[in-house]
C-alpha positions in Angstrom: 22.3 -64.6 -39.4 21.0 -63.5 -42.5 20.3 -59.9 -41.5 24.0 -59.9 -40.9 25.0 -61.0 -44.3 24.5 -57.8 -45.8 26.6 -55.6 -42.6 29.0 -58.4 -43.4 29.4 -57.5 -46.8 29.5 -53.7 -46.9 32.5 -54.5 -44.2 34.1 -56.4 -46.9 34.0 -54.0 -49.0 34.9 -50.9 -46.8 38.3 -53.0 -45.7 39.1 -54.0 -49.6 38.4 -50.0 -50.6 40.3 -48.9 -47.1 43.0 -51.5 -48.6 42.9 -50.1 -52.2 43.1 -46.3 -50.9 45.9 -47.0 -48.6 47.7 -48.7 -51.8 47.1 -46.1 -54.0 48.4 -43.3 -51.3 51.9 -46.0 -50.8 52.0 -45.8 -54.4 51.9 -41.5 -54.7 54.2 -41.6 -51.8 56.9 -43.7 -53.6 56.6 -41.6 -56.7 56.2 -38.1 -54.8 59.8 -39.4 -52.9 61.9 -40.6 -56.2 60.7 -37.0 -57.7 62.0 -35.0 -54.7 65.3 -37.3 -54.7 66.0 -36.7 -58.1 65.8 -32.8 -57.1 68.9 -30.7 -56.3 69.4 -30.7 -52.8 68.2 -26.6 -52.7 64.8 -27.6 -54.2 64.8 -30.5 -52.0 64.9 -28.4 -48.6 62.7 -25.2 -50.3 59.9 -28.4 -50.8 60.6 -29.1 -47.0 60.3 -25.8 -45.9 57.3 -25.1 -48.1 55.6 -28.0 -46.8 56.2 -27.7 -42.9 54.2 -23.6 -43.4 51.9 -25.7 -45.3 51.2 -28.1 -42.5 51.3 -25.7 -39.6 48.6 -23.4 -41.6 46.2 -26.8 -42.4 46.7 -27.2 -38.4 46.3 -23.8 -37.9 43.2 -23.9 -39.6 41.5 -27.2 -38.3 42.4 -26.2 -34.8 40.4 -22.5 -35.5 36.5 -22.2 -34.2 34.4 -23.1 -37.2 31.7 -21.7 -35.6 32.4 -18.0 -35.7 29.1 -16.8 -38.0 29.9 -15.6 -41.5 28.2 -11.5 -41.2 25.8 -10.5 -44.1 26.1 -6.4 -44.3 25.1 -5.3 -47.1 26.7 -2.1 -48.7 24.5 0.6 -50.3 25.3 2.3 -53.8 27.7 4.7 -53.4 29.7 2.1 -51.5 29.8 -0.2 -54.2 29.5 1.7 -57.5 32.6 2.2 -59.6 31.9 5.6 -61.0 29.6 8.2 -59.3 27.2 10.1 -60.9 26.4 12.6 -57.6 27.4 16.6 -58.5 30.7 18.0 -57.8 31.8 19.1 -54.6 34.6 22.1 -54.8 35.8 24.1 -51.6 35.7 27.7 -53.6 32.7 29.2 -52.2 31.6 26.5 -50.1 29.7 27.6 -46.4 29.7 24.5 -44.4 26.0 24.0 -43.0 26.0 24.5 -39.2 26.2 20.9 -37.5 27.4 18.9 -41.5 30.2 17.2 -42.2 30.2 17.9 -46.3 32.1 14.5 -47.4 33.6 13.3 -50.8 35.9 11.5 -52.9 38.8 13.2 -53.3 40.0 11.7 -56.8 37.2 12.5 -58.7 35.7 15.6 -56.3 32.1 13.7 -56.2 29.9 14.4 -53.3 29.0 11.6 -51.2 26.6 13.3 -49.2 27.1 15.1 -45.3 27.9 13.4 -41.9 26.3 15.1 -38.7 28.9 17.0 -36.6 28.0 15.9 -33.0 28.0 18.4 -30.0 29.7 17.9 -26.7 26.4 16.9 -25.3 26.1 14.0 -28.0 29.1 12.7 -27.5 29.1 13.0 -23.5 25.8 10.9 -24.1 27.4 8.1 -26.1 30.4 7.7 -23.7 27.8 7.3 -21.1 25.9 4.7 -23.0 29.6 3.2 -23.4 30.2 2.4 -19.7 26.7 0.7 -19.4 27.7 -1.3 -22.0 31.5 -2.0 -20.5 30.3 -2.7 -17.0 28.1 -5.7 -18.2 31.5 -6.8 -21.1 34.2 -6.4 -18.5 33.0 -9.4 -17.2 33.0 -11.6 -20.1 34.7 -14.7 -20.9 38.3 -14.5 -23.2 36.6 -17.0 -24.9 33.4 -14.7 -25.7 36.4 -12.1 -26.4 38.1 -14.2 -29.3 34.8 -15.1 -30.5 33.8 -11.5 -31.6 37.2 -11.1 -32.7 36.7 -14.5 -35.5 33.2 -12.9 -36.4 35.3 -9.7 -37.0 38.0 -11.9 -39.1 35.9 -14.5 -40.7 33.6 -11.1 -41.9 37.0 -9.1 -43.1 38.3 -11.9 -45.0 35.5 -12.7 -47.2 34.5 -9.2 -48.0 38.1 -7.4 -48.7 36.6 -5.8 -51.8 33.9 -3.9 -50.3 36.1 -2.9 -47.4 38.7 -2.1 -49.6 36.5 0.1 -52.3 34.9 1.8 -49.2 38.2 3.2 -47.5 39.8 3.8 -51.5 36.7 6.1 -52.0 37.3 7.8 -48.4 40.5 8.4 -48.7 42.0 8.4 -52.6 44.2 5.5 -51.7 44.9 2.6 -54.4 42.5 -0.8 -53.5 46.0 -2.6 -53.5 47.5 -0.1 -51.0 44.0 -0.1 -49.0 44.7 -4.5 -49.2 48.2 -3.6 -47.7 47.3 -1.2 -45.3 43.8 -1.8 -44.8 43.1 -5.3 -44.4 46.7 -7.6 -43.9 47.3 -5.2 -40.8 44.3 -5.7 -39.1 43.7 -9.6 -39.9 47.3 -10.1 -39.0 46.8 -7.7 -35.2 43.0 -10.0 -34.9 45.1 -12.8 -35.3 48.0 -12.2 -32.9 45.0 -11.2 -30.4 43.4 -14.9 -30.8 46.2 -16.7 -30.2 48.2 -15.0 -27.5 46.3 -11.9 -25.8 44.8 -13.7 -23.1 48.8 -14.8 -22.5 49.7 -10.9 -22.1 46.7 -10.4 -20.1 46.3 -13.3 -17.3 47.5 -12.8 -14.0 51.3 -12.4 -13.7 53.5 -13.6 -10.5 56.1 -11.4 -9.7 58.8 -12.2 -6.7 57.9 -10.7 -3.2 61.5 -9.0 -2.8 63.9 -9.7 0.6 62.2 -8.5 3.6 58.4 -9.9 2.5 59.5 -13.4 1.2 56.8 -15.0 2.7 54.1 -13.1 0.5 52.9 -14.1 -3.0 53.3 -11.3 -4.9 51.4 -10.7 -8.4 49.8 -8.0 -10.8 46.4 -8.5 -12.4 45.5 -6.0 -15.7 42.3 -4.6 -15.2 40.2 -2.9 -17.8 40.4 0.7 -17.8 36.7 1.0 -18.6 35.9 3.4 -21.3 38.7 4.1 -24.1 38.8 7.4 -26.1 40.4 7.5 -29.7 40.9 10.3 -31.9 41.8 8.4 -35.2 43.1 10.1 -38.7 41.7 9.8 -42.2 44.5 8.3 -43.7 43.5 4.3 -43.0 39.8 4.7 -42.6 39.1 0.7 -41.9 42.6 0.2 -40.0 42.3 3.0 -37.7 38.9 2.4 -36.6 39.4 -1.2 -35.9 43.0 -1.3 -34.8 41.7 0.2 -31.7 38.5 -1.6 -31.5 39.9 -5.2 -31.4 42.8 -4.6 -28.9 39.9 -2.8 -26.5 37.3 -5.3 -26.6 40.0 -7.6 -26.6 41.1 -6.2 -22.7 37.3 -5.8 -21.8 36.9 -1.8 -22.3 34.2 0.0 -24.6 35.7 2.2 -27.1 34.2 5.8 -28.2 36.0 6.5 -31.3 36.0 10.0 -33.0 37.2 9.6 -36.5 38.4 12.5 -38.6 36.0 14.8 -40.4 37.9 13.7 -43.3 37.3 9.8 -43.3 33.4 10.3 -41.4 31.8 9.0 -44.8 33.2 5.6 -44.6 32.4 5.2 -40.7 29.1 4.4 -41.8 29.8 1.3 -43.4 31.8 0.3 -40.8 30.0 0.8 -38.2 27.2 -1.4 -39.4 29.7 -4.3 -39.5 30.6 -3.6 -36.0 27.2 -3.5 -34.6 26.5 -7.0 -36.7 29.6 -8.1 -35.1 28.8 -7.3 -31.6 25.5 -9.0 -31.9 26.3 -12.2 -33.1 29.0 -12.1 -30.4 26.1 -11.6 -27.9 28.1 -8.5 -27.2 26.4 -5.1 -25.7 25.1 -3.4 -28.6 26.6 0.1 -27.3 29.7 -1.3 -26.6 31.4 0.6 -29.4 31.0 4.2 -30.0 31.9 6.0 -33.2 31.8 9.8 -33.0 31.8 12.2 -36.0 32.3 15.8 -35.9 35.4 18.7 -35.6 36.9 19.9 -33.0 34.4 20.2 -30.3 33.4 16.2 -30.5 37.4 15.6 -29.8 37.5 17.7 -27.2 34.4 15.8 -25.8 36.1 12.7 -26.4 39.6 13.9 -24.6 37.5 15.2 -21.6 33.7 14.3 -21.5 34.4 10.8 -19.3 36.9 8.4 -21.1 39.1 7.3 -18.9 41.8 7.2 -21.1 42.3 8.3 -24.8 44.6 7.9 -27.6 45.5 10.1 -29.9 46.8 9.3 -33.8 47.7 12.5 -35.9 49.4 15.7 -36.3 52.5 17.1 -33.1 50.6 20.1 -33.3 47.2 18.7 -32.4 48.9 16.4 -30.0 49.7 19.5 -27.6 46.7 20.8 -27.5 45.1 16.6 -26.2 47.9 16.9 -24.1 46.6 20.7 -22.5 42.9 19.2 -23.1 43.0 16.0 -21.0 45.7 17.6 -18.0 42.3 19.3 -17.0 40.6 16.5 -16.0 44.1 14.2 -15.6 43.3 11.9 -18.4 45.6 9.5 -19.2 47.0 9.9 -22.9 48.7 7.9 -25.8 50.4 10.3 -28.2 51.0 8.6 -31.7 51.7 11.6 -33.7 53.9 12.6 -36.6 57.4 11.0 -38.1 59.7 11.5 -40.9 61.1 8.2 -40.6 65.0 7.8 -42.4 65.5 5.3 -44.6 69.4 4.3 -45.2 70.9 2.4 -47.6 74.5 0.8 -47.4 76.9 0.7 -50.2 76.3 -3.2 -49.7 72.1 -3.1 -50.2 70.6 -5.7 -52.1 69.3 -3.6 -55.1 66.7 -6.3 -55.9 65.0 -5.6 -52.7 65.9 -1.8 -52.0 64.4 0.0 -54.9 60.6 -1.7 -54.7 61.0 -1.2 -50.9 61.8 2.4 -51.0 59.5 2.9 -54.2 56.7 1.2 -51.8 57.6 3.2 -48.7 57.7 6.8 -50.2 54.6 6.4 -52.2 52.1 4.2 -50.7 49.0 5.7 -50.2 50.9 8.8 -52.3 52.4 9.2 -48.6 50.6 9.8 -46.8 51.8 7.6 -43.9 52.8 8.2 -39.7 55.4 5.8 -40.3 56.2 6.7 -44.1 60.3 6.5 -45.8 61.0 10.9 -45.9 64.6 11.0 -45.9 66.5 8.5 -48.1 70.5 8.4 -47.0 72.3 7.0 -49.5 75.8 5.8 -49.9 78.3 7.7 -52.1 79.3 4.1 -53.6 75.9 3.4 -54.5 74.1 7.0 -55.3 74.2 7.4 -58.5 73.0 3.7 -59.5 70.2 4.3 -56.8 68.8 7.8 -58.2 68.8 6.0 -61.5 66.8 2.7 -61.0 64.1 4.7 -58.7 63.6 7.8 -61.2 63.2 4.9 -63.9 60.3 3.2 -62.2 59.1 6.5 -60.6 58.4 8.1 -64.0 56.0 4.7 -65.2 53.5 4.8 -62.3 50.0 5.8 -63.2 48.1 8.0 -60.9 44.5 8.5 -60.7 40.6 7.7 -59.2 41.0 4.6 -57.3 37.7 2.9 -58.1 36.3 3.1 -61.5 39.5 4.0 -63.7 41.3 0.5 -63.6 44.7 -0.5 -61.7 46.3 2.8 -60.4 49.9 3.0 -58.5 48.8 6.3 -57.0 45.9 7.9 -55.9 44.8 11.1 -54.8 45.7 13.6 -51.2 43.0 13.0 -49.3 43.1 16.5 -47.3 42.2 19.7 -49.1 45.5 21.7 -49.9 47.4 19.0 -49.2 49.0 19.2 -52.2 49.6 22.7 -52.2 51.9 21.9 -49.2 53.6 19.4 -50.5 54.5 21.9 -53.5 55.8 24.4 -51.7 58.4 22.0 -49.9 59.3 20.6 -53.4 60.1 24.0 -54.5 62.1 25.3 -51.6 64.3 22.8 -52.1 64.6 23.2 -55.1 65.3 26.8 -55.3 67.9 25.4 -52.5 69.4 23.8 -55.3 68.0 20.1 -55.2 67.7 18.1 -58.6 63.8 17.0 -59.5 64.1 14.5 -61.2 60.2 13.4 -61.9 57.5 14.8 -60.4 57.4 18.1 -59.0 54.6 20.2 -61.1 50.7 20.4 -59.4 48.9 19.2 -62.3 45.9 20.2 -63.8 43.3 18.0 -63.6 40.6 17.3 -61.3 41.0 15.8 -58.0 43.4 16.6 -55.1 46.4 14.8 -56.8 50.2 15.5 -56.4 52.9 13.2 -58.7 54.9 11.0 -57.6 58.3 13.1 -57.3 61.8 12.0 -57.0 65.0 14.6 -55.2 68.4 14.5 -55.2 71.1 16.7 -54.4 69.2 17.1 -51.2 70.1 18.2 -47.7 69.0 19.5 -44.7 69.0 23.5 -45.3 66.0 22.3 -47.2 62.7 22.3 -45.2 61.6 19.0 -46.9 64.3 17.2 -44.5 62.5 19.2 -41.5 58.8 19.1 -41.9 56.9 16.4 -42.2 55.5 15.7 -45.9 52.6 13.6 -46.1 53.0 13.3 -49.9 54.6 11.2 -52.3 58.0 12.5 -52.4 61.8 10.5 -52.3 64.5 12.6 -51.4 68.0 11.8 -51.6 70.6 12.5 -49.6 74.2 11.1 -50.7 76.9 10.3 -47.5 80.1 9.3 -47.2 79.4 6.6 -44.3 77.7 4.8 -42.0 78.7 7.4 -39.2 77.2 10.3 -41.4 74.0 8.4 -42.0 73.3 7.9 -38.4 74.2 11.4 -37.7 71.8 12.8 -40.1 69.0 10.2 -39.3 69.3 11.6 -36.0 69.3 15.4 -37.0 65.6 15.6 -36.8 63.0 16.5 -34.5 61.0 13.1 -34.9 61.6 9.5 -33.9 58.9 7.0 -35.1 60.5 4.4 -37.5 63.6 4.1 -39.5 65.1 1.5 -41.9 68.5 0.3 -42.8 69.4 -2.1 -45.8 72.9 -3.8 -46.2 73.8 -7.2 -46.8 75.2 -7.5 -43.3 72.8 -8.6 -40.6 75.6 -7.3 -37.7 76.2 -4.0 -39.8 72.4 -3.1 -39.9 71.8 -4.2 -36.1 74.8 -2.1 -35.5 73.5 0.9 -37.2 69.9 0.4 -36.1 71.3 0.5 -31.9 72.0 3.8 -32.9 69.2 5.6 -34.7 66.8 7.4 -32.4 63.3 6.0 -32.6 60.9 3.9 -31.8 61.5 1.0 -34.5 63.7 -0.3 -36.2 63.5 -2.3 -39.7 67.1 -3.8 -40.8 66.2 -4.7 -45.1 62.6 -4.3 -44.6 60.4 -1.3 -44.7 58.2 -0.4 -41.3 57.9 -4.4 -40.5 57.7 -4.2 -37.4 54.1 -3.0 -37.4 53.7 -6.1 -38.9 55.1 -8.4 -35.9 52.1 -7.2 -34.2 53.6 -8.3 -30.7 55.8 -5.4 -30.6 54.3 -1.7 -29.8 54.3 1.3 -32.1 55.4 4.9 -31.0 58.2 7.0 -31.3 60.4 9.5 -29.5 61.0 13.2 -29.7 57.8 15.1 -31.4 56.9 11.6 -32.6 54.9 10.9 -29.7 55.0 9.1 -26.6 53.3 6.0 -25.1 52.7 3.0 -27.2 49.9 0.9 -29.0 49.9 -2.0 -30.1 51.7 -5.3 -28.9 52.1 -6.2 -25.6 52.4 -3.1 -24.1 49.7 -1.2 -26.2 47.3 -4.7 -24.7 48.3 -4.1 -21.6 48.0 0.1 -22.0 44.1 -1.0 -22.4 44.2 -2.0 -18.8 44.9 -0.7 -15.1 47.7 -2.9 -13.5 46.6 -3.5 -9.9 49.0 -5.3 -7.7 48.5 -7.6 -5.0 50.6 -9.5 -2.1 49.1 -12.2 0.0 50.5 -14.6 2.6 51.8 -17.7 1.3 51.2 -19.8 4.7 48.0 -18.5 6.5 50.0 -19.2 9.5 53.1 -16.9 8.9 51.7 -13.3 9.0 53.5 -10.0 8.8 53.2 -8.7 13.0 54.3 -5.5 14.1 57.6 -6.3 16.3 57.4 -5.2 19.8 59.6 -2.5 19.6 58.2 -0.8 16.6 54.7 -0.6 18.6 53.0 2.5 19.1 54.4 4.0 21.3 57.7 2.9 19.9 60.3 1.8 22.0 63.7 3.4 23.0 65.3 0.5 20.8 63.1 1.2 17.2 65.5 3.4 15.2 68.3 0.9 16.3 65.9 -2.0 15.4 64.8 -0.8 11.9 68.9 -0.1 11.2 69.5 -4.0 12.5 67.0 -4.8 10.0 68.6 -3.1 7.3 72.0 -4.4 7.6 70.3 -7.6 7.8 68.8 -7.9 4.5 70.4 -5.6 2.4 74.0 -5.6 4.3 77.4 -7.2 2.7 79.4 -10.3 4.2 78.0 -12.7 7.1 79.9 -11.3 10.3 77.9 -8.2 9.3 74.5 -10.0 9.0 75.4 -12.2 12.5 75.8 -8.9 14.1 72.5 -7.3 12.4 70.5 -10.8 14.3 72.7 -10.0 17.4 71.3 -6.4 17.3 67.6 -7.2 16.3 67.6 -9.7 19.8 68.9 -7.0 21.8 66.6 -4.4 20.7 63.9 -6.6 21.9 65.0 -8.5 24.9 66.9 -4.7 26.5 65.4 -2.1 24.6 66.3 0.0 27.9 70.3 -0.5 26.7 69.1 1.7 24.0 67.3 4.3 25.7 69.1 8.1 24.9 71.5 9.0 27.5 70.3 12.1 29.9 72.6 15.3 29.3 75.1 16.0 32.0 74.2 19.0 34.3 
């Protein structure tokens, strides 16, 4: 008894602090419910709301693996320095080194060093090395899957600056639009993975039709083995990975050739993929990352992958096309847009002008899916040009890393901003207003302002060709019906974007526009909902990636029918029997009006002709010709 006392005690006390805690939360409760009471009834259900997300993210969270391991890869100096100290790199003159990449920052011209340029031969080699690695993944566990994928997540999240600084130094984007771009879009496409890709990738029943209704009928989604991308430079990180987690995801290996323009920051990346893949228990040459011009793509496109997608240019999209119809490669063609972006005389101006600020300049626009041709209501033009010149003419431009915040960077692509000049000018010598923007400046870097347009329309080859730059043109119309019309006057179809006030009048216009997405008062959000695809129509592309059907584009679909009843099996009737009886062609008609025939007489008589072409097929038997 007395080596119970003390258990006895500590009992006591546990129930008298159990009591005390449990009076002390009855007490908070009561004081937390008079506060909200005494609230207007708006705060009372924004509280409501804001708690429900709360408590689905806190269940969210606990119900997540916590045993995903936190990657340690560390960065070297260039990838984490703010300013670099390395000699200038300048085209004039230049003599690229046979079998060099010459790579640097393109907002402050610093060299940051050479990337081999791999032959067909190296690349035939690491697609090889590829499908070892698939064979032995395709047979992994979903499980296994969404465990790389939390590595992958768990490793992104807690290193966002690195990543970040890396693809800002690449690429001359701001770190904010590299956090937009960069980061949210791939967390958010890891996460849809996690929690429904195995839904979208699990065997799916389908119904055995009429005549076969006693099969069970389904379709299984196969990996197709060894995926081929050819990525752009423009989202270094995103690019590379958006890829890689929907096609580890499905159970293929991935060789990825990424742009001679956005090589330098593969480095880094790749070592976080290979840590990645190992803590995963993953092959370790499951994922291939190819640098190199245009003999590694065209190794890529036709060197063994069994299927490839291409991101970039329409131009460079025919000639993957021409490429991969050689060996009958399967393609995904994500290529350019000039995505319309329409505002009602009814727009929310609060939300508009940020939006279409955001969409014409982020990452100085260079974007697939960018805002190029603004259609503006008459009602609401003038107000419109005003408020966006205004902010337009405050943002500060310059080196991403090192110089503090920036709102734009730099053009990533040598000459790039000569191009963009020359459009600016021809429509302005077509008579368009430039209202900011507009000059090249002279300074160092590959830099091109932020420029705004009015008085625009499409004579003007900026409403034709694609931009890439950070450029706003305005077009003013009278209605919705012109809008559409000119949003449709244009040889691409990726995106588009309409803003009113009225959710029917923005669905309405939307249905009309002829593209692959649709935004009604948001900007390209739809990449965001990362269950629905991404492509366009026209010279935008065809195919899709992303969502469901860019998951299931990772796969083969293989279909199958089985009896349901072992019993009740499919036998070749009598008179349809090599050698087939006088009574066939009538038996296959009788079977015909059977199933697919209109009104019961007519089936009665389709069972009346079925028995007769099997009990007297001799009735049927072709009548000899008369002498």
């Amino acid at each position: 008894m007395d080596k119970l006392a003390p258990m006895a005690a500590a009992a006591e006390e546990a129930s008298a602090a159990a009591k005390a805690l449990a009076s002390a939360l009855s007490a908070l409760a009561a004081a937390a419910w008079s506060t909200l009471a005494a609230l207007p009834l708006s705060h009372q259900l924004a509280l409501a709301l804001l708690a429900a997300v709360a408590h689905w993210l806190l269940r969210r969270a606990l119900c997540e693996s916590t045993h995903a391991p936190l990657l340690s890869v560390p960065a070297g100096e260039l990838e984490t320095a703010d300013e670099l100290s390395t000699e200038r790199f300048s085209w004039e003159g230049y003599a690229r080194p046979a079998g060099e990449i010459p790579c640097y920052d393109p907002a402050t011209m610093r060299s940051l060093g050479t990337m081999k340029a791999m032959t067909r031969q190296e690349v035939q080699q690491r697609i090889a090395r590829a499908r070892e690695a698939q064979q032995q993944w395709a047979g992994s566990s979903f499980a296994q899957r969404r465990k790389l994928l939390r590595v992958l997540q768990r490793f992104i999240v807690a290193n966002q600056a690195t990543i970040c600084r890396v693809a800002a130094r690449d690429s001359g984007k701001p770190l904010v639009d590299a956090a937009f771009g960069e980061v949210l879009a791939t967390c958010e496409k890891i996460a849809w993975l996690i929690d429904e890709g195995e839904r979208w990738l699990r065997p799916e029943s389908r119904s055995a039709g009429r005549m076969v209704f006693y099969k069970r009928a389904w379709v299984e989604w196969r990996p197709v083995g060894v995926m081929g991308a050819i990525v752009p430079w423009n989202y270094p990180f995103h690019n590379v990975f958006n890829p890689l987690v929907a096609n580890l995801f499905a159970g293929n290996a991935l060789v990825v050739k990424v742009s001679e323009h956005g090589s330098w920051s593969s480095q880094y990346y790749s070592r976080v993929i290979e840590a990645a893949l190992e803590a995963a228990g993953a092959p370790k040459d499951l994922v291939q990352i190819v640098t190199g011009y245009g003999e590694a793509g065209e190794a890529v496109v036709t060197g063994g992958c069994d299927k490839v997608v291409f991101v970039g240019s329409t131009t460079v999209g025919r000639m993957v096309m021409k490429s991969a119809a050689q060996t009958l490669t399967p393609v995904v063609l994500e290529l350019g847009g000039k995505d319309p972006f329409i505002v009602c005389d009814d727009a929310d101006f609060v939300q508009v002008v940020p939006t279409a600020l955001r969409g014409a300049f982020q990452s100085c626009g260079q974007n697939c899916a960018g805002a190029e041709r603004f259609y503006v209501h008459e009602r609401v033009h003038e107000r419109f040009v005003r408020e966006v010149v205004a902010i337009a003419g405050k943002l500060r431009q310059g080196p991403a890393v090192g110089s503090g915040t920036v709102d734009c960077g730099a053009m990533c692509m040598p000459q790039a901003a000569a191009g963009v000049h020359a459009l600016v000018q021809d429509a302005v010598a077509k008579g368009a207003v430039c209202h900011v923007g507009g000059q090249l400046p002279e300074r160092e870097g590959q830099f091109y302002p932020p420029t705004v347009l009015s008085n625009v329309d499409h004579t003007m080859r900026i409403m034709k060709e694609e931009v890439f730059g950070p450029v706003l043109p305005i077009v003013k119309v009278r209605s919705d019906e012109e809008a559409v019309a000119l949003a449709n006057d244009c040889d691409f179809g990726l995106g588009s974007n309409v803003f009113t006030e009225s959710t029917s009048r923005g669905r309405r216009i939307a249905k009309q526009l002829n593209a692959g997405m649709s935004s009604v008062n948001d900007f390209c959000v739809t990449y965001m909902c990362q269950s629905l695809p991404f492509g366009g129509v026209k010279e935008s592309g065809f195919d899709r990636f992303a969502g469901v059907e860019g998951l299931r584009g990772c796969c083969n679909i293989k279909s199958y029918a089985v009896d349901v009843l072992p019993f009740v099996k499919t036998y070749i009737p009598a008179p349809l029997q090599y050698p087939v009886s006088d009574a066939s062609f009538a038996f296959c008609n009788g079977l015909c009006e059977l199933f697919y025939g209109a009104g019961m007489l007519g089936k009665v008589g389709a069972c009346v002709k079925l028995l007769r072409c099997i009990v007297t097929p001799k009735a049927f038997a072709p009548r000899a010709k008369a002498a």
